[in-house]
C-alpha positions as CSV (number, residue, x, y, z in Angstrom):
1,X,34.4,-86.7,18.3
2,X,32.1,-84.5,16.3
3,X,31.0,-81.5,18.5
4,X,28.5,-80.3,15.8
5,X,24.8,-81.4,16.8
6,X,23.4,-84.2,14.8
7,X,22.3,-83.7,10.8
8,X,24.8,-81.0,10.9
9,X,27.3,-81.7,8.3
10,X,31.0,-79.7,7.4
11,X,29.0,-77.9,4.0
12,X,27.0,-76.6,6.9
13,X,29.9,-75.6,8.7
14,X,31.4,-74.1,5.9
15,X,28.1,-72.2,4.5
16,X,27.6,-70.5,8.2
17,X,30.2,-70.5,10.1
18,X,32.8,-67.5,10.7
19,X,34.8,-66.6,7.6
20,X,31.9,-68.2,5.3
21,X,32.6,-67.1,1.6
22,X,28.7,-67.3,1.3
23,X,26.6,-64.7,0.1
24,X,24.2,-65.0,2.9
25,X,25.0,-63.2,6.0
26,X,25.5,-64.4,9.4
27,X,22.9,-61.8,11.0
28,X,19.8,-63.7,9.1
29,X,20.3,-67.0,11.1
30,X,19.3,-64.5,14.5
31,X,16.1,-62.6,12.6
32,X,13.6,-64.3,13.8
33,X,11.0,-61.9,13.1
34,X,11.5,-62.7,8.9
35,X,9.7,-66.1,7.7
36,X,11.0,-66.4,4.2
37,X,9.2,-69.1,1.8
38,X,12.1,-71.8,0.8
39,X,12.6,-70.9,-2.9
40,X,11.2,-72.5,-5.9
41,X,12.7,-74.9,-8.1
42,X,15.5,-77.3,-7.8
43,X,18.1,-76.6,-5.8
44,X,20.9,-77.6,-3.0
45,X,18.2,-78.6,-0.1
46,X,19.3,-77.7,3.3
47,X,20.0,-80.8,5.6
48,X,17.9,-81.8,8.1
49,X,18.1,-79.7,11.7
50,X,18.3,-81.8,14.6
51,X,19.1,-81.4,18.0
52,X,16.2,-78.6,19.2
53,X,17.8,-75.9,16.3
54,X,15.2,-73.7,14.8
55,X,15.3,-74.1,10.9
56,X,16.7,-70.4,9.6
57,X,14.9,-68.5,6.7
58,X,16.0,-68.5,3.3
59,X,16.0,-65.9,0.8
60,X,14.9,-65.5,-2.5
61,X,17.2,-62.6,-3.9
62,X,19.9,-62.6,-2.0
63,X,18.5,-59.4,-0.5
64,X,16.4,-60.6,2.5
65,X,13.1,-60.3,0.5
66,X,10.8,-63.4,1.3
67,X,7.9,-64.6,-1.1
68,X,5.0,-64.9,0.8
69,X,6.1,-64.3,4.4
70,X,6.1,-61.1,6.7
71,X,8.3,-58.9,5.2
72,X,9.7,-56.4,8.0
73,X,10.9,-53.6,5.7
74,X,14.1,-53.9,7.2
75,X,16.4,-54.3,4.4
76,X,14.7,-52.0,2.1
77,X,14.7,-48.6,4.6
78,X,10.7,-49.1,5.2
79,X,10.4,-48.2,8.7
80,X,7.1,-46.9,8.6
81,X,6.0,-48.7,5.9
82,X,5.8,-45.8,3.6
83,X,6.7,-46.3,-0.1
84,X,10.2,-44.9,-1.0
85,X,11.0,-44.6,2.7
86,X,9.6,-41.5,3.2
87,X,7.8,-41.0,6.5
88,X,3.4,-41.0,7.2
89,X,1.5,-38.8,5.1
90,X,5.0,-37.9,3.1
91,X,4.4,-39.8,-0.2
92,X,2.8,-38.3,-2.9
93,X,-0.8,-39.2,-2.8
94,X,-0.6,-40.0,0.6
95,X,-3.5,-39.7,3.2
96,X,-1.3,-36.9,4.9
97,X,-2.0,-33.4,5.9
98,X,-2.3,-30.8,3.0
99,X,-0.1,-28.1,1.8
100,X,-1.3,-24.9,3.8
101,X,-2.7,-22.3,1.8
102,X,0.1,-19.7,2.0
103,X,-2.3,-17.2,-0.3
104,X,-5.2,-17.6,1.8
105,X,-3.2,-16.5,5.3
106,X,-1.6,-13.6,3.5
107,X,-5.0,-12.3,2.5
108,X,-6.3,-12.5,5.5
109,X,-3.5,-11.5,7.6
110,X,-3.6,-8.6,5.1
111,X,-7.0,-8.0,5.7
112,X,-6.9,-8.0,9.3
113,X,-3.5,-5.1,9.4
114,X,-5.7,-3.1,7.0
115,X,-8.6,-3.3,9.6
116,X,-6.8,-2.9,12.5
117,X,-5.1,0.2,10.7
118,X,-8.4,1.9,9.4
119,X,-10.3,1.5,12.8
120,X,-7.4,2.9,14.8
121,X,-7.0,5.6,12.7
122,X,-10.5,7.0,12.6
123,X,-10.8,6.3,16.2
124,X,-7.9,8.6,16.6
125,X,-9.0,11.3,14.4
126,X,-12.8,11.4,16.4
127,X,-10.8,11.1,19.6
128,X,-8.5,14.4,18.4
129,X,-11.4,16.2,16.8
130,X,-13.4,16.3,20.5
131,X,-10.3,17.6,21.8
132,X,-10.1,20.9,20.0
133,X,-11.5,24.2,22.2
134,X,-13.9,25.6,19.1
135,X,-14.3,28.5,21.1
136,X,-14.1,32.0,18.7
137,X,-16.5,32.8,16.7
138,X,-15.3,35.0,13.3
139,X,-19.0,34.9,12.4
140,X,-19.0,37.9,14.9
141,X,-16.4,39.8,12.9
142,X,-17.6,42.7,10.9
143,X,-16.8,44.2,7.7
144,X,-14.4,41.5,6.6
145,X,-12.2,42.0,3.5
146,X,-12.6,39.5,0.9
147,X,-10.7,36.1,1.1
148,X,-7.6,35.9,-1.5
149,X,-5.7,33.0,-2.5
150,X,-4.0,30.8,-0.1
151,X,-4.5,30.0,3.3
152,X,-4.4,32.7,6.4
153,X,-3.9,31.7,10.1
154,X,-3.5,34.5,12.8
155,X,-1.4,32.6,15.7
156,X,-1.6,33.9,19.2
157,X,0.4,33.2,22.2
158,X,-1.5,34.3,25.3
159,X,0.0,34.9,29.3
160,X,-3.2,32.8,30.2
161,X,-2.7,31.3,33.4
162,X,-6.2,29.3,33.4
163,X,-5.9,26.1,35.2
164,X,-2.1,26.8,36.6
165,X,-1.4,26.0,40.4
166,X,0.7,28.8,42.5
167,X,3.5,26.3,42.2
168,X,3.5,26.2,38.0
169,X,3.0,29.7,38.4
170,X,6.2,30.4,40.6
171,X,8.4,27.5,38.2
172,X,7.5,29.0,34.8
173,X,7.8,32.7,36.7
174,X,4.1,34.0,34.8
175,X,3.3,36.2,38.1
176,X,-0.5,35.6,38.8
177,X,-2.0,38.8,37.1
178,X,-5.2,38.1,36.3
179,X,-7.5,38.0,32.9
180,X,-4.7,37.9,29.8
181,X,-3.4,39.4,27.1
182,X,-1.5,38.6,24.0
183,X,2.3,37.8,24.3
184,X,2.9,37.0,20.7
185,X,0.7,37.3,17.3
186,X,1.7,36.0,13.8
187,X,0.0,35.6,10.6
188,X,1.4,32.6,8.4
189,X,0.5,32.2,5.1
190,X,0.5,29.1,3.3
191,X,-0.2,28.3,-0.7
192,X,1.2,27.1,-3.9
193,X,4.6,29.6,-3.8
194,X,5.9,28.3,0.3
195,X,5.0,29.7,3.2
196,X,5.3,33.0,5.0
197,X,5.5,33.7,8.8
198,X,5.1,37.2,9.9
199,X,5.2,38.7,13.4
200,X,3.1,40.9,14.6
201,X,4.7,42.8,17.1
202,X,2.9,43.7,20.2
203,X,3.4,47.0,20.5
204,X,2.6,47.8,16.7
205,X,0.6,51.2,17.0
206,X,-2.9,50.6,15.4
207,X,-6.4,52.0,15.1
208,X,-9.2,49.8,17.0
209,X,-12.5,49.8,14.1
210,X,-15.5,49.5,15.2
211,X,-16.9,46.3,16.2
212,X,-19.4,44.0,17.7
213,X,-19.5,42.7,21.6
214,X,-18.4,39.3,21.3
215,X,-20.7,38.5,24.4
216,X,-22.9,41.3,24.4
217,X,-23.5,41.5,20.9
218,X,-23.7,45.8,20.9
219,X,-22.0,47.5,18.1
220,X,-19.1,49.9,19.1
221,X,-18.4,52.4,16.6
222,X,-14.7,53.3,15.6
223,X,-13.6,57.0,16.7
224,X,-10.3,56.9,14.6
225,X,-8.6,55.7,18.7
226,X,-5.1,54.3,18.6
227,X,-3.5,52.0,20.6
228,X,-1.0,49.2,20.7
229,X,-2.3,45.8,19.2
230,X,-2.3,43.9,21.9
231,X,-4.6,46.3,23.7
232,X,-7.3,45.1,21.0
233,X,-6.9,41.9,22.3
234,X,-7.5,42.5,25.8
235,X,-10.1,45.0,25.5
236,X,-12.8,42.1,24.3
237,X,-10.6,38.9,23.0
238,X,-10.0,37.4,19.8
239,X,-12.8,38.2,17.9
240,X,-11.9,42.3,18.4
241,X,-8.2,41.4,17.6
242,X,-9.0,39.7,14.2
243,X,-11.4,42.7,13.4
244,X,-8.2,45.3,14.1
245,X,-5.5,43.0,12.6
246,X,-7.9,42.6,9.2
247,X,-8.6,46.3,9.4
248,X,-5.2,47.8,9.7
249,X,-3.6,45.5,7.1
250,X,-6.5,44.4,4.1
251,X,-5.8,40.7,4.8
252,X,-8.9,38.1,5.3
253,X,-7.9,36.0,8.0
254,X,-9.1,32.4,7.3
255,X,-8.4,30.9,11.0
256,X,-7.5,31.8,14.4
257,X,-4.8,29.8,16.5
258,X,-4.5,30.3,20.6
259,X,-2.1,28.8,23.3
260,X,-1.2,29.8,26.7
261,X,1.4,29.9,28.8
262,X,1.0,26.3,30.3
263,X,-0.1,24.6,27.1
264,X,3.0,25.9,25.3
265,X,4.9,24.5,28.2
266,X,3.3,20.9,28.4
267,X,3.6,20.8,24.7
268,X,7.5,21.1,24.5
269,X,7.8,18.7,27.0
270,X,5.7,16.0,25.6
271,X,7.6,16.0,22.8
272,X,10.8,15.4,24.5
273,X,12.3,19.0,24.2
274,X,12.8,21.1,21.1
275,X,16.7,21.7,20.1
276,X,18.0,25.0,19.3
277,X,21.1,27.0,18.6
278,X,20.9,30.0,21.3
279,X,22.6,33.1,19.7
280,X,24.0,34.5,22.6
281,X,23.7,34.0,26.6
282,X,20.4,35.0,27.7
283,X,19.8,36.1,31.3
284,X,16.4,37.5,32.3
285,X,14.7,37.6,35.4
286,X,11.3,38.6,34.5
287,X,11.1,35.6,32.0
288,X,13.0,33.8,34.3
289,X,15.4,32.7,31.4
290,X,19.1,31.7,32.4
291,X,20.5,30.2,28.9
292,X,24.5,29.8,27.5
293,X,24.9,30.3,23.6
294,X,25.1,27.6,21.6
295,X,23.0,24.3,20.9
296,X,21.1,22.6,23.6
297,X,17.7,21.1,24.0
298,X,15.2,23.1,25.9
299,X,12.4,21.8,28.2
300,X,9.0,23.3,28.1
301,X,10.0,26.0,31.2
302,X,13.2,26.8,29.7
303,X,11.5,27.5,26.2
304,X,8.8,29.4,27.6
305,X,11.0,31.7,29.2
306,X,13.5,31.7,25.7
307,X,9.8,32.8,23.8
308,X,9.3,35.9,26.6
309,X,13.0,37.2,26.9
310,X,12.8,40.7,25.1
311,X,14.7,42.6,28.1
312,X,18.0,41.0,27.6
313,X,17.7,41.7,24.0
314,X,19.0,45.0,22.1
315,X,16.0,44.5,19.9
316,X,13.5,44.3,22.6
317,X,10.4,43.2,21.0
318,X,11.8,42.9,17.4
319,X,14.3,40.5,18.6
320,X,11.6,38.5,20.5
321,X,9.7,38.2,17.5
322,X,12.5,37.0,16.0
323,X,13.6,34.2,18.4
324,X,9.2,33.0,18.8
325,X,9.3,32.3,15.3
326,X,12.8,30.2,15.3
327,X,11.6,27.9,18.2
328,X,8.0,27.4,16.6
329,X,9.4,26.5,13.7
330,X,11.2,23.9,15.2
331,X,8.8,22.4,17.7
332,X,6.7,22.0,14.7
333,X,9.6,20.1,12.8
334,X,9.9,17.8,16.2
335,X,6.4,17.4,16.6
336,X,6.3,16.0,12.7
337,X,9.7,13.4,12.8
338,X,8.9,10.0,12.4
339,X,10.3,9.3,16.1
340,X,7.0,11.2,17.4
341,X,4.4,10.8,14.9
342,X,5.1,6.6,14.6
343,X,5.5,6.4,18.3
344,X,2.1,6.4,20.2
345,X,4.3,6.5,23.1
346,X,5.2,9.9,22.0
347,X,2.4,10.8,19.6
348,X,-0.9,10.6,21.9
349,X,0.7,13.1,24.8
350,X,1.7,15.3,22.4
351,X,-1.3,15.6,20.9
352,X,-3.3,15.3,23.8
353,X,-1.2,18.0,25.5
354,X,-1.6,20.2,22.9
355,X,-5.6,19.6,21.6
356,X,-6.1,20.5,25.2
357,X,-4.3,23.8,25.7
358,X,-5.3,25.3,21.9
359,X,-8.1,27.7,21.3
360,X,-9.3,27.8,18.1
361,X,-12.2,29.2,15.2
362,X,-15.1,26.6,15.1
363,X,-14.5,26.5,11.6
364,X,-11.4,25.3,12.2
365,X,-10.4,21.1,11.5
366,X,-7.9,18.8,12.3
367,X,-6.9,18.8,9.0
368,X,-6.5,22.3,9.0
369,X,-4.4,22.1,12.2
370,X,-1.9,20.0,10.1
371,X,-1.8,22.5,7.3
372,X,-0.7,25.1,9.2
373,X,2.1,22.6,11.6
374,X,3.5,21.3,8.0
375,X,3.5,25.3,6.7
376,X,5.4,25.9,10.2
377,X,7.8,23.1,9.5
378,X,8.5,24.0,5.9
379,X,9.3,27.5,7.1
380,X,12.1,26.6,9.8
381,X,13.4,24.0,7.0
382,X,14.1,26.9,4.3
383,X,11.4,26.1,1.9
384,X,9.4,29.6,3.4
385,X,9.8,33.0,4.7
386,X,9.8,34.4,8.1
387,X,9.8,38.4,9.0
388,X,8.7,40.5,11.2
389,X,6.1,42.9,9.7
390,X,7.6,46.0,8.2
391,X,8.5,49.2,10.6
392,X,9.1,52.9,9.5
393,X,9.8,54.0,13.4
394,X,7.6,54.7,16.0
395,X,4.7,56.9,17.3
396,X,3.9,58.1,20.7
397,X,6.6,54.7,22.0
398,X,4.4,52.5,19.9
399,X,6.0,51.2,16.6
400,X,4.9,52.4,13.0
401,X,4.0,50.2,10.5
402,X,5.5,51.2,7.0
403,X,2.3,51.4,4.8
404,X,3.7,51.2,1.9
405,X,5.7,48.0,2.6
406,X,2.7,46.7,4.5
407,X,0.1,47.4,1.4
408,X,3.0,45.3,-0.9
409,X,3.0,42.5,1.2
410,X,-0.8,42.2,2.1
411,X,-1.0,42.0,-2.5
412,X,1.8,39.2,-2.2
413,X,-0.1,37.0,0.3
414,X,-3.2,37.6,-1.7
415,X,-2.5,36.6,-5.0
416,X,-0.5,33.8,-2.9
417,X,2.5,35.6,-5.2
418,X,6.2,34.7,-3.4
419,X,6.8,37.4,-1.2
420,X,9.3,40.0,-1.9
421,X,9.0,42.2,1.2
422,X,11.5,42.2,3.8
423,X,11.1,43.2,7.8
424,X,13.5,43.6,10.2
């Protein structure tokens, strides 16, 4: 009995059955999807189909391509009908999306930073600029000497307590004495040969000139009266204090720098604390100052009370002098490391904290403000000098200047020459 269904014959049996040796695979008689064209010419014919089976495509190649049929793209990796296989848009001079324009977004992204940069910056420097207190006037200062070369700043720490509560008052142990006075004056010199830092110290004995009322605008002539320096200061501000320092010593003083007691204090602690080696173990109850020796970072009550310690010194004022410039030196160098001045974070309270508390010449600018921070941090990283102004002895318990040292060094900072001068 043949099982096969009828017009089937054993060539066909042979040509598609299991274990065929034929060239055509077995998969094509299921793909119904391809219509292949029966091939030109002569050729074996395929018998008749009978029996309800579908007649199976043939193939031209030998690779599943038809003639004029559908051709599914099967068999030649064209799945999305894209030439070469690749996928929509992928060919070349296909209808795809373009290349971006990598030049064009760097430009622009450029462009935009730069903005960004330039309208932040300025915004900052207008927003800093307000800030400053413009408050002395050195237009009031009479018979000036002239201006040498170089830069001149005369920097004055005050025991201002404007705008303290009784509690900050108590904490940074100020007392509550009213008005103020100076607690610290330094010239600083900057030009082409470093910088120079000199102290001034309080109780230098000196002869107040005669000068002009800063608020009533009467002259007051000089009767040859000594006193100590900061008395100048106190008797009718900075404006007489410029006037005495320029008088006594020959030197034009280009800018005046002021900061009281709490501004000093917010300072150093916007910045994060200032780091210093502390010489020796300092304990003083009037400055309220209870330090070990060695390095440590100090927070802005624990420096203020470093700045005022003369007491617990064997120097006394000398040795104060002495320890204000060190720890100015180095909040300057902390205010200008990259971890403050690239962190707004850091940057903005800092500056804001200390725009607020200085007092300043109306001449004076932001840019000028830098000078003389960069002039302070060159000085506490070797590149200046620091000294306290020369001292023969001392006069009715005020201390003596030594003129002829004094007259030497006032030439140096003149002709911006390096200084050659030493004071204890």
């Amino acid at each position: 009995m043949n099982d096969w269904p009828e017009g089937w014959s054993g060539d066909n049996r042979g040509r598609y059955g299991r274990g065929s040796g034929s060239a055509q695979p077995e998969s094509a008689r299921v793909m119904r999807q391809v219509r292949g064209a029966p091939p030109p010419g002569p050729g074996p014919s395929a018998p008749p189909y009978g029996g309800g089976v579908p007649q199976q495509p043939s193939y031209v190649d030998g690779q599943g391509h038809g003639g004029d049929g559908y051709d599914s793209g099967y068999n030649t990796g064209q799945v999305y009908g894209s030439p070469g296989g690749h996928g929509p848009g992928q060919g070349r001079g296909g209808p795809g999306r373009p290349a971006p324009d990598w030049r064009r977004r760097i430009k622009w992204t450029a462009i935009t930073v730069v903005t960004a940069l330039v309208v932040t910056t300025v915004g900052t420097y207008f927003w800093a600029d307000s800030k400053l207190n413009r408050e002395v006037d050195l237009s009031k200062v009479i018979e000036r000497p002239e201006a040498g070369e170089g830069t001149n700043y005369l920097i004055v720490g005050s025991d201002s307590r404007e705008g303290m509560t009784d509690d900050q008052k108590k904490d940074l142990h100020t007392g509550s004495a009213e008005g103020k006075r100076t607690d610290s004056m330094m010239i600083l010199h900057t030009g082409d040969n470093g910088s120079t830092l000199i102290s001034l110290p309080r109780d230098s004995d000196v002869e107040i000139p005669s000068f002009v009322g800063s608020d009533s605008g009467k002259t007051y002539p000089g009767t040859g009266r000594h006193t100590k320096l900061n008395a100048a200061y106190a008797e009718d501000g900075p404006e007489l204090l410029v006037r005495t320092v320029e008088h006594n010593t020959g030197l034009r003083l280009d800018h005046y720098v002021e900061i009281g007691f709490a501004g000093f204090a917010n300072i150093v602690d916007a910045v994060g604390g200032v780091e210093m080696d502390i010489p020796q173990d300092i304990k003083d109850k009037k400055s309220g100052a209870d330090l070990k020796k060695g390095k440590q970072t100090l927070n802005g009550e624990e420096a203020l009370a470093f700045v005022r310690t003369r007491y617990a010194l064997a120097g006394s004022d000398l040795d104060r002098t002495k320890n204000q410039q060190k720890f100015l030196s180095a909040l300057a160098s902390q205010v200008a490391t990259p971890s403050t001045v690239l962190n707004p974070f850091k940057l903005y309270p800092t500056m804001g904290a200390g725009l607020d508390s200085l007092i300043v010449d109306k001449d004076m600018g932001l840019f000028d403000l830098a000078s003389m921070f960069w002039a302070m941090k060159s000085v506490s990283g070797g590149e200046g000098t620091s000294m306290n102004m020369p001292i023969s002895g001392s006069v009715g318990g005020n201390l003596k200047w030594d003129d002829a040292k004094v007259k030497q060094l006032v030439q140096e900072l003149k002709n911006d020459e390096k200084v050659t001068v030493s004071g204890k």
